[in-house]
N, C-alpha and C positions, 0 to 999 in steps of 0.2 A: 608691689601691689599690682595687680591685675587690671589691664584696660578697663574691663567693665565696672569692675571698682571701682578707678581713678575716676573716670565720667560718672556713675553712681556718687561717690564723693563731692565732684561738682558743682554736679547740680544741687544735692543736699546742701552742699557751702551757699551757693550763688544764687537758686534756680527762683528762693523766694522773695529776690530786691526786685525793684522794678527798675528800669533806665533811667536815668537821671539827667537831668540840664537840659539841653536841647534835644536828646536822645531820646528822651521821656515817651513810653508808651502808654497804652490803655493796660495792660496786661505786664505780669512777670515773667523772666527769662523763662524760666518752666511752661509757663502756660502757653507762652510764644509756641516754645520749641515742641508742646505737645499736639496743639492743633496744626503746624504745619504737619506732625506726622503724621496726625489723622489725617488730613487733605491728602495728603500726597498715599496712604492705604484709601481712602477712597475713591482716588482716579485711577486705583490697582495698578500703581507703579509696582519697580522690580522690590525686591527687600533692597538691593543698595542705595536704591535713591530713597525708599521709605526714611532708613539711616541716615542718608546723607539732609534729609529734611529736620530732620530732630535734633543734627550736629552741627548743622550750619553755621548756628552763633556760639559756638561753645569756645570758642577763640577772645570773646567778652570776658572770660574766666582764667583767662591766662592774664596774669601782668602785663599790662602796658606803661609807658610810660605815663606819670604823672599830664593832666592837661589835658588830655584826648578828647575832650567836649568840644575843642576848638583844630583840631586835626584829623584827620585819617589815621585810625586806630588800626587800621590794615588785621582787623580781628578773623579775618576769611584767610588768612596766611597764617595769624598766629596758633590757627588751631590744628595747623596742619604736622606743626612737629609732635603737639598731642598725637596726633589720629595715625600717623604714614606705617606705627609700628605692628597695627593690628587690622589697618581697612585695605582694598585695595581700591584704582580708579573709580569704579563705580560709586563710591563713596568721596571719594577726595578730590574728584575731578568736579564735580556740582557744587561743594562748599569751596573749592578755589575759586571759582566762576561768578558765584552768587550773587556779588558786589559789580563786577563788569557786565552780568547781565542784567539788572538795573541801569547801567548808564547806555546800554543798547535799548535797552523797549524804550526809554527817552527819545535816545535819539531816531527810532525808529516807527513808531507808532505815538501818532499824534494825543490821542487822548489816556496813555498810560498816565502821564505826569501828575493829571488830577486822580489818579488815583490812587497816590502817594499821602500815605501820613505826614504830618506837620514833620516829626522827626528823619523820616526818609527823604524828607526833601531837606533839611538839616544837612544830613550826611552825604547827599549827593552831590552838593556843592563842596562839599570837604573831597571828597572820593574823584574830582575832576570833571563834576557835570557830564553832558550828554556828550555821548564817544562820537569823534572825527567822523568820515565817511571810510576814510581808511582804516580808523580801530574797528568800525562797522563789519569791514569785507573782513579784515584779521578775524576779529571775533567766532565768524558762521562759521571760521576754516576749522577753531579747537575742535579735539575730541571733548565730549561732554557739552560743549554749548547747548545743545538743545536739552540736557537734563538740568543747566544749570539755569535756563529760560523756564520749564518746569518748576523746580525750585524757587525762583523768583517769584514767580503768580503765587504759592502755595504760601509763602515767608509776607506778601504783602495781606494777604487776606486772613493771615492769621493770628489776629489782634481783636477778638471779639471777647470784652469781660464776659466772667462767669458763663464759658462755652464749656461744657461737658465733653468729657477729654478719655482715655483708658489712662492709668497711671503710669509712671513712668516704669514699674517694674515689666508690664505688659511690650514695653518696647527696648528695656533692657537683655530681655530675652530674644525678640530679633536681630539686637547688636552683636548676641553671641553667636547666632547663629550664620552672621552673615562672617562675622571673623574664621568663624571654622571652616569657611567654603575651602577645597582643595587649596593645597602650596601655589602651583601652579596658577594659579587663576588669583590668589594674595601677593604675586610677586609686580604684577604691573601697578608701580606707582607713576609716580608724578617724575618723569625724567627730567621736566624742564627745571627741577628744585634738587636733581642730582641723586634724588634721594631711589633706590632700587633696589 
C-alpha cells in the first residue's frame, strides 16, 4: 500500500477516538492533527513543515506497548519508521523534536507552562519534565529545532472543539506532493536513527 494510503488508512482507523485517561483532549486525533495544519498554512510555513504539523502525532497510531497512560509513549519516534520511507528532514526532523521542544519552552520561557493543557502537562512529566540547561544549549544546536519550536506552539493551540478545519483529503494531497519533491532533496533523513 502506498504512504498516502497507509496515513489515509490511519487516520480513517484512529483519527475519530479521542485520547484517553490522562491524555484526554477537547478534540479527536483528526481534529488535533487538522488544525495544527491549518495553523501552521496559516503562518505560511514551508509544505514540510505544513506535513510535518498534521503528522506529528500519528505515531499514537502505531502500537505501543500496553499501559502508556502511565509512561512515555515515545509516539514522536514511533512515527518515524512510518514516515522515514516517503518524507525527508523537513518533515521528520520537527515531529522527532516536537516532544523535546515542549520540555525546552518549559524550561525556557516562564509563562509557557500555563499554557499547557491538563494532558500536556500529564505527559510532560512522563517525557522528563523541563530540560537541564545543558539539554537546553543541546537542543538550539539540532537541525530542525526552531521548526520543531514552530510546531510545538501550533500542536498546543490546536485543541479548539468544533474549529473548522479543510478535510483531510485537502492535506493529503500536500503530503504527496511534498513526497515527490526531487531524490535528492528525499534522501536527507534523520542520520542520528541511521536511517539514510
Amino acid at each position: 500500500m502506498d504512504l498516502i494510503e497507509q496515513i489515509d488508512e490511519l487516520f480513517a482507523r484512529h483519527g475519530g477516538s479521542a485520547y484517553e485517561g490522562r491524555r484526554e483532549e477537547p478534540v479527536t486525533a483528526l481534529a488535533h492533527a487538522l488544525q495544527c495544519a491549518q495553523l501552521a498554512e496559516w503562518a505560511h510555513a514551508p509544505a514540510g513543515l505544513v506535513a510535518a504539523a498534521l503528522l506529528h502525532d500519528i505515531g499514537h497510531f502505531v502500537p505501543a506497548a500496553p499501559g502508556t497512560d502511565l509512561v512515555d509513549d515515545v509516539h514522536e519516534l514511533r512515527a518515524l519508521g512510518l514516515l522515514a520511507g516517503g518524507f525527508g528532514r523537513e518533515v521528520l526532523e520537527p515531529i522527532r523534536l516536537h516532544v523535546a521542544a515542549k520540555r525546552y519552552l518549559v524550561a525556557t520561557d516562564p509563562l509557557y507552562a500555563a499554557t499547557l493543557s491538563p494532558a500536556s502537562v500529564h505527559t510532560l512529566a512522563l517525557q522528563g519534565g523541563p530540560m537541564s540547561p545543558d539539554e537546553v544549549w543541546m537542543f538550539r544546536k539540532l537541525p530542525g529545532a526552531d521548526e520543531a519550536l514552530q510546531l510545538r506552539r501550533w500542536d498546543d493551540q490546536a485543541k479548539q472543539p468544533g474549529k473548522r478545519t479543510p478535510p483531510l483529503d485537502y492535506y493529503l494531497g500536500l503530503l504527496d506532493e511534498v513526497r515527490r519533491q526531487p531524490e535528492g532533496d528525499r534522501r536527507q533523513r534523520l542520520g542520528c536513527f541511521g536511517v539514510t
